[in-house]
Wavefront OBJ file of the C-alpha trace (Angstrom):
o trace
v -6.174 -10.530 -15.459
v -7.055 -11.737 -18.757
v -7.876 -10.661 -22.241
v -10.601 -11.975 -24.601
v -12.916 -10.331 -27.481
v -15.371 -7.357 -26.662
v -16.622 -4.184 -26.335
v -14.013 -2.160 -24.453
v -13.999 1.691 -23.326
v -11.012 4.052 -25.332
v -10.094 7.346 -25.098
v -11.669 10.195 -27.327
v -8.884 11.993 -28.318
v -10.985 14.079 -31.302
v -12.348 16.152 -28.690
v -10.933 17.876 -25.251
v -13.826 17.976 -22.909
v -14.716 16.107 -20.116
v -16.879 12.900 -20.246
v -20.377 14.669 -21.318
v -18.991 17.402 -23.605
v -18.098 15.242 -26.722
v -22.428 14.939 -26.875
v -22.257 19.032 -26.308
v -20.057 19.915 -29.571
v -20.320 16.768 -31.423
v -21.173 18.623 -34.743
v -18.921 21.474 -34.328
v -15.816 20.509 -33.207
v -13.837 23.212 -35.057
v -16.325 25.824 -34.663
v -13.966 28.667 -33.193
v -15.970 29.331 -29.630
v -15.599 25.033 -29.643
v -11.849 25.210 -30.336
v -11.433 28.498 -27.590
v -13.321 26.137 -25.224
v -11.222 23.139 -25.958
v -8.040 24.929 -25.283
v -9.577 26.242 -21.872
v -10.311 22.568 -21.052
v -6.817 21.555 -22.094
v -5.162 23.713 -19.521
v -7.632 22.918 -16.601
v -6.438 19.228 -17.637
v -2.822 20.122 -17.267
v -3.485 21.488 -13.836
v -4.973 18.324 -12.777
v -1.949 16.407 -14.431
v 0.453 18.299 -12.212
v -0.900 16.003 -9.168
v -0.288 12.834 -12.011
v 3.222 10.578 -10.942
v 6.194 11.074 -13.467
v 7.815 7.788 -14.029
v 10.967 7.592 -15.627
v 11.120 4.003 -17.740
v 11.801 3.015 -21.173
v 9.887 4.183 -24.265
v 10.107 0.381 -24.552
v 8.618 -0.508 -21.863
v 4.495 -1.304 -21.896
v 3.750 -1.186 -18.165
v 1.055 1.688 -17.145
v -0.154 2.987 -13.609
v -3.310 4.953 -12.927
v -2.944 8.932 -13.348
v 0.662 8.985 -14.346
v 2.692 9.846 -17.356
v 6.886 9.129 -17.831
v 9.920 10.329 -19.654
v 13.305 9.337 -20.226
v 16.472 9.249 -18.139
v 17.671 12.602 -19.490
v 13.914 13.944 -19.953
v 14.699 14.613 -23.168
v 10.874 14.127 -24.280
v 7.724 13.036 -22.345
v 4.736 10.528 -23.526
v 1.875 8.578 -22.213
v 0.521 5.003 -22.932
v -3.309 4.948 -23.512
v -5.637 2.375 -21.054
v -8.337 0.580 -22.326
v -11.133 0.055 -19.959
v -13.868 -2.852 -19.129
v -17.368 -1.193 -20.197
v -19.055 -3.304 -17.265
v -16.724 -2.795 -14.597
v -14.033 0.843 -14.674
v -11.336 -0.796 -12.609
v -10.215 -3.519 -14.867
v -7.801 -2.026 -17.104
v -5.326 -3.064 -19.876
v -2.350 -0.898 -21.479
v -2.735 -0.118 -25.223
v -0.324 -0.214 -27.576
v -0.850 3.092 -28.446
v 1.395 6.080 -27.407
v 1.873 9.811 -28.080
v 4.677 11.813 -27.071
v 5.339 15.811 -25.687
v 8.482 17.389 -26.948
v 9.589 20.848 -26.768
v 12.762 23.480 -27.005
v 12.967 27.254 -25.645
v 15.158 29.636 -26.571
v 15.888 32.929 -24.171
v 15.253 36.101 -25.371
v 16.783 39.510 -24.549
v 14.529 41.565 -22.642
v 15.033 45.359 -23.434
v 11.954 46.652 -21.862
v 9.631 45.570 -18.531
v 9.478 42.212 -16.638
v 9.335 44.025 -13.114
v 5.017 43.267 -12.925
v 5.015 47.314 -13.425
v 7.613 48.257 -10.608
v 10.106 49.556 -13.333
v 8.304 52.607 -14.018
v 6.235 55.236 -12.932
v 4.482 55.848 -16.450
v 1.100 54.275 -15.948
v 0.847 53.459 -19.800
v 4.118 51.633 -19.740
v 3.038 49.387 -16.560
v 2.225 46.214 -18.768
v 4.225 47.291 -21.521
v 7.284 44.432 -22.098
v 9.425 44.202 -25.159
v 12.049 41.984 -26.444
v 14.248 41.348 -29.560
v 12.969 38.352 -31.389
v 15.271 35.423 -32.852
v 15.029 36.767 -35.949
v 16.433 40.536 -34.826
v 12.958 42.017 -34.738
v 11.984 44.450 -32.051
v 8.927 43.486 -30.217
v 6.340 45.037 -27.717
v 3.416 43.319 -25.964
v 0.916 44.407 -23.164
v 0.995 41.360 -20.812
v -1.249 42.298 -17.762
v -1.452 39.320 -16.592
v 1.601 39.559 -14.125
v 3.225 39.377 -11.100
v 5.892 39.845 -9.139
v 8.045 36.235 -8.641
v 5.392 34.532 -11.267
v 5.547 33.243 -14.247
v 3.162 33.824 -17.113
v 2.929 31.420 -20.253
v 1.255 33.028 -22.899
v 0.468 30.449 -26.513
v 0.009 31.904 -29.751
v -2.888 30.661 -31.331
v -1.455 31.756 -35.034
v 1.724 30.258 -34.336
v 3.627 28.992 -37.568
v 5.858 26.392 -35.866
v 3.650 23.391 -37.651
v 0.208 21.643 -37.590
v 0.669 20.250 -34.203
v 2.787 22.552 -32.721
v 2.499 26.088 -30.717
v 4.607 28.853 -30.056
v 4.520 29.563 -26.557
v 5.953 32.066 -24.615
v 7.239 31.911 -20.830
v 7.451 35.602 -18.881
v 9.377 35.253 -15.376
v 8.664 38.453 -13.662
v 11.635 39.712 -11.435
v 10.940 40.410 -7.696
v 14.664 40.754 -6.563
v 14.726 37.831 -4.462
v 13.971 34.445 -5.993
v 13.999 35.939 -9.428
v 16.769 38.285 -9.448
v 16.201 39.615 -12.817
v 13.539 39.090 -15.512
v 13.674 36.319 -18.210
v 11.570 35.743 -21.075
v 11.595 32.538 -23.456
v 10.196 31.830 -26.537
v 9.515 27.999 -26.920
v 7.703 25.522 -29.690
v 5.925 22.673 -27.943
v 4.817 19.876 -30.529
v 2.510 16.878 -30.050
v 2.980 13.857 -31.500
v 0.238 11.385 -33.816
v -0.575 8.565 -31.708
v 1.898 5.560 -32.273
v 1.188 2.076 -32.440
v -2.084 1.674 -34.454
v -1.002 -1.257 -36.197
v -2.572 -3.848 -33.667
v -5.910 -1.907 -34.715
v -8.894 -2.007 -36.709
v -11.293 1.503 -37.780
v -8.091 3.389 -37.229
v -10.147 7.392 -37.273
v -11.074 6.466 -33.734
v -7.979 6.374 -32.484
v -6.383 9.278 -34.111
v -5.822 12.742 -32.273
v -6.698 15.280 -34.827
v -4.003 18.292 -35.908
v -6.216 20.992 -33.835
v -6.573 18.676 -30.645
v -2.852 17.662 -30.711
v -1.654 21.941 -31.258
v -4.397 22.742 -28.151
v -2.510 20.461 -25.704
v 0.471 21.623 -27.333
v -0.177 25.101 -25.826
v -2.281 24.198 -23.272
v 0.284 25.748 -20.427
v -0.733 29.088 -21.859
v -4.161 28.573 -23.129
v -6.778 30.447 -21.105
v -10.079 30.910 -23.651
v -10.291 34.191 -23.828
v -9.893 36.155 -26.789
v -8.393 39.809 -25.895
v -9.860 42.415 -28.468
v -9.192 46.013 -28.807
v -9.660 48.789 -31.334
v -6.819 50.261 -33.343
v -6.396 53.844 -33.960
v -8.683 53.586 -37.386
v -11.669 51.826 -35.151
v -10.767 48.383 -36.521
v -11.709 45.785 -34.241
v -7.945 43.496 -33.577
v -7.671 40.237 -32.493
v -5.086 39.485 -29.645
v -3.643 36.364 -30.568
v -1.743 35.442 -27.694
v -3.611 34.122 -24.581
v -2.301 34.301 -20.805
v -2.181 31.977 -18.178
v -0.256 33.471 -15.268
v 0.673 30.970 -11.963
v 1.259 31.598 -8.698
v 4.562 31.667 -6.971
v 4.106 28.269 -5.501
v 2.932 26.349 -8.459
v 5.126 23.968 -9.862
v 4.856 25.934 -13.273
v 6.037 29.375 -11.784
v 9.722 28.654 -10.764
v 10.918 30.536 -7.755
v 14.995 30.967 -9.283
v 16.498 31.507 -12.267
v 16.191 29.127 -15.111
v 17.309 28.018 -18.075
v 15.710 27.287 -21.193
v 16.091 23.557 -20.913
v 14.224 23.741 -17.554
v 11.307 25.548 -19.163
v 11.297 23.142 -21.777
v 11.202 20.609 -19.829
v 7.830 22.422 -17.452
v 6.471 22.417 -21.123
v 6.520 18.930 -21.948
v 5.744 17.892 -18.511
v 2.642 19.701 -18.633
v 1.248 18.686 -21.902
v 1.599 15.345 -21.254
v -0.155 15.053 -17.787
v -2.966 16.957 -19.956
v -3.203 14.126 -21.898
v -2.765 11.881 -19.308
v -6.038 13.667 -17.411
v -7.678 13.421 -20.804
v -7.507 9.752 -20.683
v -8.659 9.375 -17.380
v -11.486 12.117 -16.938
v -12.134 12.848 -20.482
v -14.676 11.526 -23.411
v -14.894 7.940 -24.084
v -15.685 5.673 -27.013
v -16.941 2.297 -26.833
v -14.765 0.001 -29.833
v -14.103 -3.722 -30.513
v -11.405 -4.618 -28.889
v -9.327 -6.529 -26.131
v -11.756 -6.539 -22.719
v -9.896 -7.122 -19.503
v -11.401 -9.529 -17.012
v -10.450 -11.579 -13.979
v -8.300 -14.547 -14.574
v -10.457 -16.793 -12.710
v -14.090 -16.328 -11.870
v -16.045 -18.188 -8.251
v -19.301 -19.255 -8.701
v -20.839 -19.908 -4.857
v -23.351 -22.326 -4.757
v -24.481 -21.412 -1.318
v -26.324 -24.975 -0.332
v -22.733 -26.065 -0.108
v -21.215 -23.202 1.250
v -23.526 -23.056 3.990
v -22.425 -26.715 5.050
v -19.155 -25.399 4.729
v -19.540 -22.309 6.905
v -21.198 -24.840 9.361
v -19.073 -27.267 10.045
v -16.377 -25.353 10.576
v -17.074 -24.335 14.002
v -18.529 -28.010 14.283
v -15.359 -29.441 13.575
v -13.683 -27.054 16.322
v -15.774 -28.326 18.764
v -15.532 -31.431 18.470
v -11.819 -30.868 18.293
v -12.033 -29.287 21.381
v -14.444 -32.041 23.301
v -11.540 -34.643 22.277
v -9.211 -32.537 23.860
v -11.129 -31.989 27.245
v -11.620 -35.747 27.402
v -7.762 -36.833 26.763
v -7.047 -34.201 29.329
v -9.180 -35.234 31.625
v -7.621 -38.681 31.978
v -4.396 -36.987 33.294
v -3.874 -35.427 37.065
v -3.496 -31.557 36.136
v -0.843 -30.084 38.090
v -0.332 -26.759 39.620
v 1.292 -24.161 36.859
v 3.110 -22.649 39.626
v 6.774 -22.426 39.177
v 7.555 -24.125 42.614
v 5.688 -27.031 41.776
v 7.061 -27.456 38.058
v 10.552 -27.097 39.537
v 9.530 -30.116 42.304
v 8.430 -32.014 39.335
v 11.465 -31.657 37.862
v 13.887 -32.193 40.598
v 14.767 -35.708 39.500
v 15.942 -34.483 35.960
v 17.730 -31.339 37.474
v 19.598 -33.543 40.234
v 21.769 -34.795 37.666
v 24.110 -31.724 37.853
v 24.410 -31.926 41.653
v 26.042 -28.686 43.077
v 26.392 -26.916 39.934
v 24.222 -25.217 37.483
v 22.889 -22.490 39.399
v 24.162 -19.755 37.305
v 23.357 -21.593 33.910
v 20.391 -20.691 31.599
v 17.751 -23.668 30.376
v 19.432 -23.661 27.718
v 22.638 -24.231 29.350
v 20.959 -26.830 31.751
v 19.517 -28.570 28.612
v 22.634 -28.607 26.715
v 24.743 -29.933 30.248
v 21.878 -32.835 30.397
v 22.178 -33.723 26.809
v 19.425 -35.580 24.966
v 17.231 -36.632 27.712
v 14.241 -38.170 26.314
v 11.194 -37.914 29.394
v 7.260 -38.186 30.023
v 5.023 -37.001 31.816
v 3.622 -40.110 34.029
v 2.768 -42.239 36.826
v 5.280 -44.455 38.536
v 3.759 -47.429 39.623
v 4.651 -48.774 43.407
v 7.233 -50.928 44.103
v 9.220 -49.581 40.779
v 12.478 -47.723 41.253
v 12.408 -45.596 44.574
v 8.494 -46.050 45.173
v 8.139 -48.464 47.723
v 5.301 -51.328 47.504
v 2.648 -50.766 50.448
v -0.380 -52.982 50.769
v -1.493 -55.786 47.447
v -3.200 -54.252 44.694
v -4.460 -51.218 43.813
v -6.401 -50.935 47.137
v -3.120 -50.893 49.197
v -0.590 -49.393 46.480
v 0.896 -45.546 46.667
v 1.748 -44.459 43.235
v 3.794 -41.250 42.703
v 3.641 -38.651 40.135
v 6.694 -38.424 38.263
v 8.732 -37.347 35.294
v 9.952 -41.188 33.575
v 13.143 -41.162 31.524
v 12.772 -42.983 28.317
v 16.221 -44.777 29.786
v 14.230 -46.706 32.228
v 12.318 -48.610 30.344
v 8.383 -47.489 31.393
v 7.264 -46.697 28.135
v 4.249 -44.730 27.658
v 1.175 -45.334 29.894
v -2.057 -44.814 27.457
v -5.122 -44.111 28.970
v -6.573 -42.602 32.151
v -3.561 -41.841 34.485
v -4.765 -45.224 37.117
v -7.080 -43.953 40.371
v -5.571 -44.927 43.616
v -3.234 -44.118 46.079
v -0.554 -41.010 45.146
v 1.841 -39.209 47.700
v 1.238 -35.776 46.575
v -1.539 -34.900 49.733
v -0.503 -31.736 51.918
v 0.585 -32.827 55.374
v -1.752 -31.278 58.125
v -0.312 -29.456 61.036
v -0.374 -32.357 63.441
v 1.498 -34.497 61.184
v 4.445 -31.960 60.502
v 4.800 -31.709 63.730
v 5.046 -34.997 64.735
v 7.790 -35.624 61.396
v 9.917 -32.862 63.356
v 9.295 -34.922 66.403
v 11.913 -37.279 64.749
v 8.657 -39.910 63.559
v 8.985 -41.244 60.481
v 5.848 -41.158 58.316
v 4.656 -40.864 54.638
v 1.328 -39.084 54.490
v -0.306 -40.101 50.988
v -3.582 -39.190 49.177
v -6.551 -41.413 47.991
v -7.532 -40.303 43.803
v -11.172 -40.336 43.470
v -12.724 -41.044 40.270
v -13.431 -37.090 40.804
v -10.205 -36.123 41.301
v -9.748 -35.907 45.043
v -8.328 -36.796 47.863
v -10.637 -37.488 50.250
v -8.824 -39.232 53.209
v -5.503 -39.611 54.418
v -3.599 -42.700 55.004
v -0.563 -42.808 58.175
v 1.913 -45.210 58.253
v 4.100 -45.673 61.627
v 7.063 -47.256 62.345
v 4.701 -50.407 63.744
v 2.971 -50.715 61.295
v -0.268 -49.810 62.495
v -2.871 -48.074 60.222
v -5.459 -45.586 60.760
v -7.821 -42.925 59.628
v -7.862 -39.297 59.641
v -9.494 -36.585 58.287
v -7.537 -33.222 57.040
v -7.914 -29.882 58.270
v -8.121 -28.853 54.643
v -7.854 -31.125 51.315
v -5.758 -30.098 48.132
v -7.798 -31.079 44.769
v -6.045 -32.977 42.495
v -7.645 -32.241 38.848
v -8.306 -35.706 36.325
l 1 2 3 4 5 6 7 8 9 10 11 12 13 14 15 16 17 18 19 20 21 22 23 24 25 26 27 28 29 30 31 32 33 34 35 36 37 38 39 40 41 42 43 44 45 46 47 48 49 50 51 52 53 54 55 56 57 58 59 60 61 62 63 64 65 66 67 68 69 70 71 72 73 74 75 76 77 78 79 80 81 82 83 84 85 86 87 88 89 90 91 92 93 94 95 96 97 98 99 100 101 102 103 104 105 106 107 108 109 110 111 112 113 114 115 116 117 118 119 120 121 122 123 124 125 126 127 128 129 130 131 132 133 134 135 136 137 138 139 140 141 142 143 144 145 146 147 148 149 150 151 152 153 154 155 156 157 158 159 160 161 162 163 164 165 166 167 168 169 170 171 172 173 174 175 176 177 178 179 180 181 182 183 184 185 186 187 188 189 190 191 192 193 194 195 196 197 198 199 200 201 202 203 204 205 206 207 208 209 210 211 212 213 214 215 216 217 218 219 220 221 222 223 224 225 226 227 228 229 230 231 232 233 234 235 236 237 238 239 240 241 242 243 244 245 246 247 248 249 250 251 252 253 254 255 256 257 258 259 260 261 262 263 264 265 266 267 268 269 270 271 272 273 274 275 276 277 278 279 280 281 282 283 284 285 286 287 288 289 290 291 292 293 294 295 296 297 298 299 300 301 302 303 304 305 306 307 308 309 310 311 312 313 314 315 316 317 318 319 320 321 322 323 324 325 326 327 328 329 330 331 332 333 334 335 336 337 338 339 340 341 342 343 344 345 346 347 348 349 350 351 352 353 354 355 356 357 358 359 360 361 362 363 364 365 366 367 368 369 370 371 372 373 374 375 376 377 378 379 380 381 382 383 384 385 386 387 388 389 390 391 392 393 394 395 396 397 398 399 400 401 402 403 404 405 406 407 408 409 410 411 412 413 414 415 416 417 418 419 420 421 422 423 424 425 426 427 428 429 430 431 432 433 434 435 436 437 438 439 440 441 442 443 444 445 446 447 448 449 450 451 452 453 454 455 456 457 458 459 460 461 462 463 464 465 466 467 468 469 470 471 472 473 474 475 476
């Protein structure tokens, strides 16, 4: 992957939509149904971040992977690194320099009043009815209906007073006796930070995440988009300014024991920034100047050649493979049987005499040393082939395996046709060598690689002719 100079897809982080809303809004961003919508879209994001991978690396560190956000070794804070994205082609990415992070801090409150989902009374007015003391001493009571049993409920305050981009949130575990033994409730800030590392850019405003974007993710755990209002006991219309988001028992944001304040801190963070994570990945985009990734190198087929490429590939096999059918075919084939390799070998084998029978090839190899043999033809006359007849009309040749050690070399060429004493015996014959006649029945090579007649010797030397009861074809 490489970089070079051009248009190159960012993240919108003025908005919190997905990638068609930013067109929707785009002249009333702070309008307050916009900003309720927003925060709505912010928590929906956060649910989709909770499928994101947490990694836990160095704020140093610049390496990014697709849908993920990381934190510390103590999780002490969260953050995510922006991607910039090819316009032409959504899969070649490059990290940004530019960061933001998630930090947040609860505090437990005493409970003096509800956190049983209703179970803890009988008065139906007092069913949603939870109170606390507040860190500053103050006696509180809320209606939180959104509840239930083993769940938690996060509820933001949209006038909190923590900071620009910050929101007080609050964190109701309802009791069911079992995995929550007894209610808690926490009150927690949550803050967002600017986005770092704009100093490698130009038109700076795009980058930026506004004060009322940055507080919406900073509640967006609690944030549902709808605005609770109810009529006081002078008909004045009140604006509820906490909103409820309550999760199921088996959501990673509803713990099923008892936890601390830390731990809910640390579901806070986690949560924001996987929003913002989402955001970057599913949200608005803006097209800017900037670094474009690319492939580091780039093929340009010109298919005239590639076609005579593609084509003499195969070519070249088979022509490979006639060379190899006609150097095989100047060599007898032998039978792949294991009876016959082991006759072949019997002269190399004989060397250990009486022993060996219980040794592996290896073994045998390693007993024989470095024995250095070919496959070949042993011409008559030449070590225990005996010469019959003058010339190659009269000569037996024998098929053997020639040690380097006697001096042979390497035949090249066509294995010679002729005479070879590899024929089958026929019936008659056997039974005349068991008759106590000596004989040596030998086969006539045709130039098709077969014996076609059989040659007897006696003790007289008289010659004749025979035909076998069945031939044995020798492959060239």
């Amino acid at each position: 992957m490489t970089l070079h100079i051009g248009t190159v897809s960012v993240a919108n982080v003025s908005f919190i939509g997905d990638a068609n809303s930013q067109y929707e809004f785009a002249d009333g961003v702070s309008d307050v149904n916009t900003v309720q919508s927003q925060g709505a879209t912010a928590n929906s994001l956060g649910i989709t971040g909770q499928n994101y991978q947490i990694y836990t690396t160095s704020f140093d560190s610049d390496k990014t992977y697709s849908q993920s956000y990381y934190t510390d070794a103590n999780s002490t804070f969260y953050w995510y690194r922006f991607v910039d994205r090819a316009v032409s082609k959504w899969t070649d990415a490059v990290s940004s320099q530019r960061t933001i992070n998630a930090t947040a801090g609860c505090t437990q409150l005493k409970l003096t009043f509800g956190g049983y989902a209703g179970f803890n009374t009988d008065n139906a007015s007092l069913t949603n009815t939870v109170s606390w003391i507040a860190q500053d001493g103050t006696p509180m009571t809320y209606d939180v209906a959104t509840v239930a049993t083993g769940a938690t409920t996060w509820m933001a305050n949209m006038s909190s007073e923590c900071g620009p981009r910050c929101m007080q949130v609050y964190a109701l575990q309802s009791a069911d006796n079992d995995t929550v033994t007894v209610p808690r409730l926490f009150d927690c800030q949550s803050h967002v930070s600017t986005v770092d590392g704009l100093d490698y850019y130009d038109d700076l405003d795009i980058y930026k995440m506004p004060d009322i974007q940055a507080q919406l993710f900073a509640g967006s755990i609690g944030l549902s988009g709808f605005v609770e209002q109810y009529q006081d006991e002078d008909n004045d219309t009140i604006t509820n300014d906490l909103q409820m988001v309550r999760y199921p028992v088996d959501s990673p944001w509803s713990p099923s024991s008892d936890w601390t304040a830390d731990d809910m801190a640390h579901l806070l963070m986690s949560f924001t920034a996987g929003a913002i994570s989402a955001l970057d990945e599913n949200g608005p985009r803006t097209n800017v100047t900037g670094d474009v990734p690319g492939p580091a190198q780039v093929v340009n087929v010109k298919w005239k050649y590639s076609i005579l490429i593609l084509a003499g590939v195969p070519l070249a096999q088979l022509l490979v493979l006639l060379l190899v059918i006609m150097f095989a075919n100047k060599a007898i084939i032998k039978d792949t049987s294991h009876l016959s390799t082991a006759r072949l070998l019997r002269p190399i084998v004989d060397k250990l005499g009486d022993n060996g029978c219980l040794l592996t090839g290896d073994e045998i190899a390693e007993k024989l040393g470095n024995v250095k043999v070919i496959y070949g033809v042993r011409d008559p006359g030449v070590g225990n082939v005996p010469a019959m007849g003058v010339g190659d009309n009269g000569n037996v040749r024998h098929l053997d395996i020639l040690e380097e050690s006697e001096g042979f070399g390497y035949r090249r060429g066509r294995m010679p046709v002729g005479r070879y004493d590899g024929v089958f015996r026929t019936r008659d014959q056997r039974d005349s060598i068991e008759g106590g006649e000596e004989e040596e029945t030998v086969g006539l090579l045709s130039e098709q690689g077969r014996a076609s007649t059989l040659e007897v010797h006696d003790q007289d030397g008289m010659w004749w002719q025979t035909r076998p009861k069945k031939q044995r074809r020798l492959s060239v």
